[in-house]
NUTI-136987 format. One line per 4 residues: number of its first residue (from 1); their letters; for each residue x negated, y, z negated of N, C-alpha, C, O, CB. Coordinates in nm, 4 decimals. Each point is the difference from the previous one (the first is absolute). Glycine has a CB too. Example, Ala and Ser with C-alpha at 12.3 -4.5 7.8 and 13.67 -1.06 7.14 Angstrom:
BEGIN
1> as> -1.3190/-0.5690/-0.7800/0.0890/0.1190/0.0000/-0.0900/0.1200/0.0000/-0.1036/-0.0019/-0.0665/0.2928/-0.1154/-0.0581  -0.1542/0.2223/0.1966/-0.0820/0.1190/-0.0060/0.0770/0.1090/-0.0730/-0.0509/0.1108/-0.0169/-0.0675/-0.1736/0.2314 .
REM end
This chain:
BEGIN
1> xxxx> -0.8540/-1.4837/0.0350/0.1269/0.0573/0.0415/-0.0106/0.0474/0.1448/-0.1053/0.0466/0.0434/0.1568/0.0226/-0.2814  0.0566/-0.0813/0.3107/-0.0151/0.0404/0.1589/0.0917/0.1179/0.0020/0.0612/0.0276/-0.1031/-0.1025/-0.2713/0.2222  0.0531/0.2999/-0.0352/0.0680/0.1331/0.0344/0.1287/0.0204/-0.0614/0.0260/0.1011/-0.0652/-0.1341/-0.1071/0.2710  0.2024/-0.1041/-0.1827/0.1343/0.0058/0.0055/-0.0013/-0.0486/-0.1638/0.1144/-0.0182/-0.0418/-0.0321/-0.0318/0.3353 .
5> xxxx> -0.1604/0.0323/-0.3665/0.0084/-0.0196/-0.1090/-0.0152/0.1170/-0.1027/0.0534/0.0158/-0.1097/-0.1112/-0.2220/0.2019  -0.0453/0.2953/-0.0126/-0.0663/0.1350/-0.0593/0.1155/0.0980/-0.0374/0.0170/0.0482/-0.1119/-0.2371/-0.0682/0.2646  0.3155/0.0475/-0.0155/0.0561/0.0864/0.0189/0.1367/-0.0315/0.0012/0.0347/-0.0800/0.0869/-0.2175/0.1629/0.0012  0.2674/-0.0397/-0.1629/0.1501/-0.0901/-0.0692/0.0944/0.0970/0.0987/0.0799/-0.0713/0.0608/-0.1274/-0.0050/-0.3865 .
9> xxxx> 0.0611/0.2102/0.3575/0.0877/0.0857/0.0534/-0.0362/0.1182/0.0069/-0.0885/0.0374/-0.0770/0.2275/-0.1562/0.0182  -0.0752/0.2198/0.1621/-0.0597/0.1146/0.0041/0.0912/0.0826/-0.1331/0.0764/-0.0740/-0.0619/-0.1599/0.0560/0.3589  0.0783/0.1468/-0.3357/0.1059/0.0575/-0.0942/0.0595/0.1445/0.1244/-0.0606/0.0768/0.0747/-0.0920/-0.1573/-0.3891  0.2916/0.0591/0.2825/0.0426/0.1391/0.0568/0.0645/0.0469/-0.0638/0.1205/-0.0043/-0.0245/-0.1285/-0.0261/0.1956 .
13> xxxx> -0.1006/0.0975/-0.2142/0.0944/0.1402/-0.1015/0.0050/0.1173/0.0254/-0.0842/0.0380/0.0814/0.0401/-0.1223/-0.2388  0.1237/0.1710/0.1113/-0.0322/0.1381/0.0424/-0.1673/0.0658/-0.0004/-0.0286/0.0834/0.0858/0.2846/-0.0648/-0.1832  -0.3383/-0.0534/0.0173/-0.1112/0.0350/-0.0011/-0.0994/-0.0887/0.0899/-0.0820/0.0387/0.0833/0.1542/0.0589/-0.3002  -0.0441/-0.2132/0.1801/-0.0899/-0.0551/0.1330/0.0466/0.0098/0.1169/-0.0628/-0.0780/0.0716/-0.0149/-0.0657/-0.1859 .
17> xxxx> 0.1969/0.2282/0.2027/0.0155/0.0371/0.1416/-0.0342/0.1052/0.0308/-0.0409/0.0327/0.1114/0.1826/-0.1428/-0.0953  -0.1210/0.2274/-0.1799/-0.0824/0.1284/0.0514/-0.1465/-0.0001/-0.0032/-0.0549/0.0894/0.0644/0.2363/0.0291/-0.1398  -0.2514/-0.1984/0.0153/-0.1578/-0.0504/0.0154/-0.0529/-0.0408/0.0969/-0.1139/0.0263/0.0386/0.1307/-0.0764/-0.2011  0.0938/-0.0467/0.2309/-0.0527/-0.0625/0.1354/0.0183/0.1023/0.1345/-0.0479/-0.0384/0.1068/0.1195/-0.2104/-0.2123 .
21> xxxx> -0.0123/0.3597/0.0997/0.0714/0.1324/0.0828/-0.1158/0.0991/-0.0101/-0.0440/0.0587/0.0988/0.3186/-0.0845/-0.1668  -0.3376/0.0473/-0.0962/-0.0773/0.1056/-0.0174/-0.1359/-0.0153/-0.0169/-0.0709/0.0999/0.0121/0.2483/-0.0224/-0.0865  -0.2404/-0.2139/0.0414/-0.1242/0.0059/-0.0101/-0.0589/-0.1446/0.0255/-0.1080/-0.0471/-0.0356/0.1359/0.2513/-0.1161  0.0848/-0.2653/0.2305/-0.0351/-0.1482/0.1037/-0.0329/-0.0862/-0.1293/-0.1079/-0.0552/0.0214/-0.0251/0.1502/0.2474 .
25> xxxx> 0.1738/-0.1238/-0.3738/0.0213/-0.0695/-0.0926/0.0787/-0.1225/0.0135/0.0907/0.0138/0.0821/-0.1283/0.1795/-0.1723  0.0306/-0.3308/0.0253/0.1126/-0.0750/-0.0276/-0.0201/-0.0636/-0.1052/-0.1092/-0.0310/-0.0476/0.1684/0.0140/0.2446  0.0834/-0.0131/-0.2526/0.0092/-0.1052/-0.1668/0.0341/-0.1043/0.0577/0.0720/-0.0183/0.0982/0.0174/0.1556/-0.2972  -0.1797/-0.2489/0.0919/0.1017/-0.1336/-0.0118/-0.0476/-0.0495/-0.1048/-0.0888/0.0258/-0.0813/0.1417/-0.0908/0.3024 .
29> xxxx> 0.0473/-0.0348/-0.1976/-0.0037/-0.1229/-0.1585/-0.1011/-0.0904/0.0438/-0.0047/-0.0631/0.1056/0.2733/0.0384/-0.1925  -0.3533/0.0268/-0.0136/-0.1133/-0.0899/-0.0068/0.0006/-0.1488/-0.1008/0.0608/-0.0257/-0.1039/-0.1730/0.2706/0.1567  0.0114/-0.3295/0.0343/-0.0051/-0.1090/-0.1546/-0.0790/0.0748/-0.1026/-0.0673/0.1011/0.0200/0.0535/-0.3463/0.1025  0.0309/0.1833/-0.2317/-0.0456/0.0715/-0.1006/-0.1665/-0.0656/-0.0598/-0.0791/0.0430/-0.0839/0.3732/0.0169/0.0321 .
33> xxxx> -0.2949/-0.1421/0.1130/-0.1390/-0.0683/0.0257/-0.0900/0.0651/0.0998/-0.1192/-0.0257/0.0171/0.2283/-0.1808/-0.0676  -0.0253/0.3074/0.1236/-0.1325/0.0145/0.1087/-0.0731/0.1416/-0.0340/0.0447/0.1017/-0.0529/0.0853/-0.2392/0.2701  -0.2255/0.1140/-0.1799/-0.0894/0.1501/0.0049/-0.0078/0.0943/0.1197/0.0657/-0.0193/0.1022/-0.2065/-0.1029/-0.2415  0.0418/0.2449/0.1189/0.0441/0.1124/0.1105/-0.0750/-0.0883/0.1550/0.0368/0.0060/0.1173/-0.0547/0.2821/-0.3199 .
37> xxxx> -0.0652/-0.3439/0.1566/-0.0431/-0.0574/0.1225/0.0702/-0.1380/0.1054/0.0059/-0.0268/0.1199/-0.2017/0.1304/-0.2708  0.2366/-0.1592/0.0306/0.1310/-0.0826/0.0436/0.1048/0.0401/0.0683/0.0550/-0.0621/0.0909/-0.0991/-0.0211/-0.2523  0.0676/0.1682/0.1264/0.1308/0.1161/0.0717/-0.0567/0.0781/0.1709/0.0453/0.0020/0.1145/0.0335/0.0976/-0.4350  -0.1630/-0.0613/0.2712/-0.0389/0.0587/0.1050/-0.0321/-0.0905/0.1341/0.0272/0.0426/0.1123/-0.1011/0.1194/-0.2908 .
41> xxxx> 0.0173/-0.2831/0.1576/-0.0322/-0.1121/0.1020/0.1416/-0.0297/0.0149/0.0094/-0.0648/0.1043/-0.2539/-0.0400/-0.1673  0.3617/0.1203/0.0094/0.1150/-0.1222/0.0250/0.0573/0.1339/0.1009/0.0279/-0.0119/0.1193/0.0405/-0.2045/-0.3912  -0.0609/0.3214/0.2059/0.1096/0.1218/0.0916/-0.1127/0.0150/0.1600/0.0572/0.0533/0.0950/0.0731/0.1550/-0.3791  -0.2423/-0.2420/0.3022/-0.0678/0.0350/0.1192/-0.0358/-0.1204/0.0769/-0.0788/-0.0191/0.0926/-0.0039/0.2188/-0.1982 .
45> xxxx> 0.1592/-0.2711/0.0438/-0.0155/-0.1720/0.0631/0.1846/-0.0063/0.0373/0.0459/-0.0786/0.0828/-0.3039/-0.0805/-0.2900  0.3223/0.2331/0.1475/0.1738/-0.0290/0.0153/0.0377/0.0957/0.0871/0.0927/-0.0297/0.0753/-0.0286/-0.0494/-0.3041  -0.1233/0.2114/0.2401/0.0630/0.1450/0.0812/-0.0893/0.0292/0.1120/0.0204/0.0614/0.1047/0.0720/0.0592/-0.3174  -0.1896/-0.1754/0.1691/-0.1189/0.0633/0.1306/-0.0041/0.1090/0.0328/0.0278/0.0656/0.1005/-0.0182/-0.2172/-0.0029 .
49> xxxx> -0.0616/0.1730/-0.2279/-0.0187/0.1814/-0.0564/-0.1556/0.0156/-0.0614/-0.0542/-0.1086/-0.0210/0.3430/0.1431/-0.0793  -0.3711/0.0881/0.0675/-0.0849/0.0263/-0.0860/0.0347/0.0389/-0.0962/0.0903/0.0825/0.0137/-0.1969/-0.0626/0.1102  0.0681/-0.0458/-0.2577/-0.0029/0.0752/-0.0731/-0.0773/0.0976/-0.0474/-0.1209/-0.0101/0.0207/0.2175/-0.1297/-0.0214  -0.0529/0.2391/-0.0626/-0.0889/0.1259/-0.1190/-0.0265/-0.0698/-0.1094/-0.1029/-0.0589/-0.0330/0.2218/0.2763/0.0785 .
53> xxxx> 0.0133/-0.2021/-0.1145/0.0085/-0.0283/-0.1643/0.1037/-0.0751/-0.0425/0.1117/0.0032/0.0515/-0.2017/0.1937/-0.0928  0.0517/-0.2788/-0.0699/0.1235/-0.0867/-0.0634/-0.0195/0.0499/-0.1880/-0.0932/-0.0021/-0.0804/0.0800/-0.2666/0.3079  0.1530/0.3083/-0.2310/-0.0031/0.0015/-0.1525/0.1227/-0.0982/-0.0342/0.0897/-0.0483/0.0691/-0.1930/0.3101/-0.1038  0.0636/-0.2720/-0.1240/0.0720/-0.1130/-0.0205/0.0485/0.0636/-0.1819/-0.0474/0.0889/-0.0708/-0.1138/-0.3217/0.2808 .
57> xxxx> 0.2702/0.1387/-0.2286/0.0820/0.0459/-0.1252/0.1022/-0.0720/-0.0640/0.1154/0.0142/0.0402/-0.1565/0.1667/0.0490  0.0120/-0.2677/-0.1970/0.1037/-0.1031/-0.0204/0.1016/0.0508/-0.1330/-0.0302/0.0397/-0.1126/-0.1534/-0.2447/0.2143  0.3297/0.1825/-0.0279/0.1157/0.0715/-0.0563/0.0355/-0.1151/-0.1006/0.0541/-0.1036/0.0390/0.0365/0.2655/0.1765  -0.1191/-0.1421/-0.3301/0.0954/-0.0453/-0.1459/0.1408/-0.0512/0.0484/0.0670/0.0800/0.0653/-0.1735/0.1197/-0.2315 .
61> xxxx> 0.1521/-0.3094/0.1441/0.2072/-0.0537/0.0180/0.0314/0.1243/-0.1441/-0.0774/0.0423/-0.0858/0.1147/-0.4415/0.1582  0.0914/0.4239/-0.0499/0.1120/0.0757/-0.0713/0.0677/-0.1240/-0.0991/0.0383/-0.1102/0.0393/0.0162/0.3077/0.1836  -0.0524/-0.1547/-0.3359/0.0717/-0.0910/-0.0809/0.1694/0.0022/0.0054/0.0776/0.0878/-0.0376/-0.2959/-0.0607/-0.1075  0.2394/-0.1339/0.1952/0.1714/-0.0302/0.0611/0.0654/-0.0674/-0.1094/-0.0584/-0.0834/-0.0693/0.0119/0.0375/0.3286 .
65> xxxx> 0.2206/0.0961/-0.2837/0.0837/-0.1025/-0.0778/0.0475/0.0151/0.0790/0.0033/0.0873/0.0868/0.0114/-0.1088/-0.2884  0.0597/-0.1201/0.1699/0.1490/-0.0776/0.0495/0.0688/-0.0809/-0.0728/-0.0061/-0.1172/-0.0374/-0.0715/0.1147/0.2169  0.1541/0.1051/-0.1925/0.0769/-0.0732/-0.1472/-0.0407/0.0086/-0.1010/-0.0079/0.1130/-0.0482/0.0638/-0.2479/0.1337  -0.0995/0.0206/-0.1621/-0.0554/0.0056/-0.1260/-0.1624/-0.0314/-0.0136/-0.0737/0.0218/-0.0961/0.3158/-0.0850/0.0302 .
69> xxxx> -0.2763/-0.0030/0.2112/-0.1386/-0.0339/0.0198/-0.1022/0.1395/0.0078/0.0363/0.1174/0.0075/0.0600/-0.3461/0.1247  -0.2203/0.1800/-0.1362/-0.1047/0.1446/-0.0257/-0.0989/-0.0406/0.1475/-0.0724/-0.0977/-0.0191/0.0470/0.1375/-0.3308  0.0188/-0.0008/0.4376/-0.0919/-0.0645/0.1197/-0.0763/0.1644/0.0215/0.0135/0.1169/-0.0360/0.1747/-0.3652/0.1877  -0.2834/0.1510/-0.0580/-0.0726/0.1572/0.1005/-0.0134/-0.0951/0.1703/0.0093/-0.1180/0.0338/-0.2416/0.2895/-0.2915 .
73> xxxx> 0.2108/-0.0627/0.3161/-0.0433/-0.0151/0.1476/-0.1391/0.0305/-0.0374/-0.0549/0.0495/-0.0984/0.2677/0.0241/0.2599  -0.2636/-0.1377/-0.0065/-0.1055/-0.0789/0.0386/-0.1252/0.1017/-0.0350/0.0288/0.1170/-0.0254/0.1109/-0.2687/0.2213  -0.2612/0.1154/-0.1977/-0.0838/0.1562/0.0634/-0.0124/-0.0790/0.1222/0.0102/-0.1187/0.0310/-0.1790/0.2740/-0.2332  0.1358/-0.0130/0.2761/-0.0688/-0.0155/0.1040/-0.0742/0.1235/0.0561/0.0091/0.1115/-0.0514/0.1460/-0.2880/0.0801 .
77> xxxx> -0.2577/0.1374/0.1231/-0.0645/0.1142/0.0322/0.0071/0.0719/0.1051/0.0414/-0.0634/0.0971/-0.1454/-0.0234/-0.2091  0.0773/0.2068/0.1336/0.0046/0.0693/0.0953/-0.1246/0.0283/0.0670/-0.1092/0.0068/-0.0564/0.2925/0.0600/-0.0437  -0.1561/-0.0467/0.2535/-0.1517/0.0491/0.0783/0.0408/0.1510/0.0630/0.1027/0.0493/0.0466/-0.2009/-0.3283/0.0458  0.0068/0.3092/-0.1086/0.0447/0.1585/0.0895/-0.1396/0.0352/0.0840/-0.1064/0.0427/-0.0448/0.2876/0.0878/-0.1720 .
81> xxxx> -0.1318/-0.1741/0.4012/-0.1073/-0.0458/0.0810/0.0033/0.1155/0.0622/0.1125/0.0329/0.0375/-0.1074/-0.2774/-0.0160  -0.1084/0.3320/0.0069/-0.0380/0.1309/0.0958/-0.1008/-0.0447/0.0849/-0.1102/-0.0474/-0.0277/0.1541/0.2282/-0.1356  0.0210/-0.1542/0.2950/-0.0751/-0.0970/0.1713/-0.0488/0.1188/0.0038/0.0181/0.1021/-0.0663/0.1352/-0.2933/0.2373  -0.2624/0.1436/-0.0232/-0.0930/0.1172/0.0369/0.0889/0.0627/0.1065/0.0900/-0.0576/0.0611/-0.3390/-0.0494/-0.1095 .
85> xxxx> 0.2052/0.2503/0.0630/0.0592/0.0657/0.1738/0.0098/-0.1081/0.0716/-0.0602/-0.1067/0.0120/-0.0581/0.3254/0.0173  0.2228/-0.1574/0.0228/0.0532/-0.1079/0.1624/0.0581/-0.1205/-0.0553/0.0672/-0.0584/0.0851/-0.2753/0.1108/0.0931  0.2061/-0.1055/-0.2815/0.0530/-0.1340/-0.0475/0.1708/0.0474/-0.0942/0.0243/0.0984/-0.0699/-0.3440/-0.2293/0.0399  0.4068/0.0155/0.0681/0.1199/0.0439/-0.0034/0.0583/-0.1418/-0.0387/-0.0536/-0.0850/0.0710/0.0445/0.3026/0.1006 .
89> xxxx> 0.1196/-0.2840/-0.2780/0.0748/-0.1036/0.0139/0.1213/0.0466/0.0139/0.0390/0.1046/-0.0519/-0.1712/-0.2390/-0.0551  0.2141/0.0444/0.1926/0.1617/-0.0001/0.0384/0.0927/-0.0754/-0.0989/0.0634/-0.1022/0.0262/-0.1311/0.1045/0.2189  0.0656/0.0558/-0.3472/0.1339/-0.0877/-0.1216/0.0987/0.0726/0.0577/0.0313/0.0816/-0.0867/-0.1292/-0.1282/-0.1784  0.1788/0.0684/0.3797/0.0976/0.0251/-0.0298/0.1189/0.0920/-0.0215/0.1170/0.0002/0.0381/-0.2576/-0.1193/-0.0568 .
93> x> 0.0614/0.2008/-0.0610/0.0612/0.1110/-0.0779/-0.0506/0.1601/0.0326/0.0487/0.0941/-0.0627/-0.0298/-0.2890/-0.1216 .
REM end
């Protein structure tokens, strides 16, 4: 897997902007194939950043109707990346 494969989107949520404000944190959506070390090479090969720490956490889909059908959404995973001092990414927000 190469970078752009690793890393699907950043998340902006209320908690991941006050994370990235208060303790230089960031989330994103991960493949769900990759590991912490996978992650970590793709975000410091994509931002040209260091990292600290990568934790990782894969969210269960919600079981959905529509109509009369019984479905769920997807799983998928989350990264929650903490850079070293002095290191900073620009999403944006």
């Amino acid at each position: 897997m190469n970078k752009y494969d690793i890393i699907k989107r950043p998340l902006r949520t209320e908690k991941s902007v006050a994370d990235g404000e208060a303790s230089n944190t960031y989330h994103f959506e991960v493949d769900l194939r990759a590991n912490k070390i996978q992650i970590r090479e793709a975000v410091e090969n994509f931002f040209d950043v260091k990292v600290d720490d990568v934790r990782t956490l894969v969210r269960k889909g919600k079981r959905r109707r529509v109509k009369f059908k019984l479905g769920k959404t997807k799983d998928w995973k989350k990264a929650i990346i903490t850079l070293k001092e002095g290191n900073a990414i620009d999403l944006g927000y």
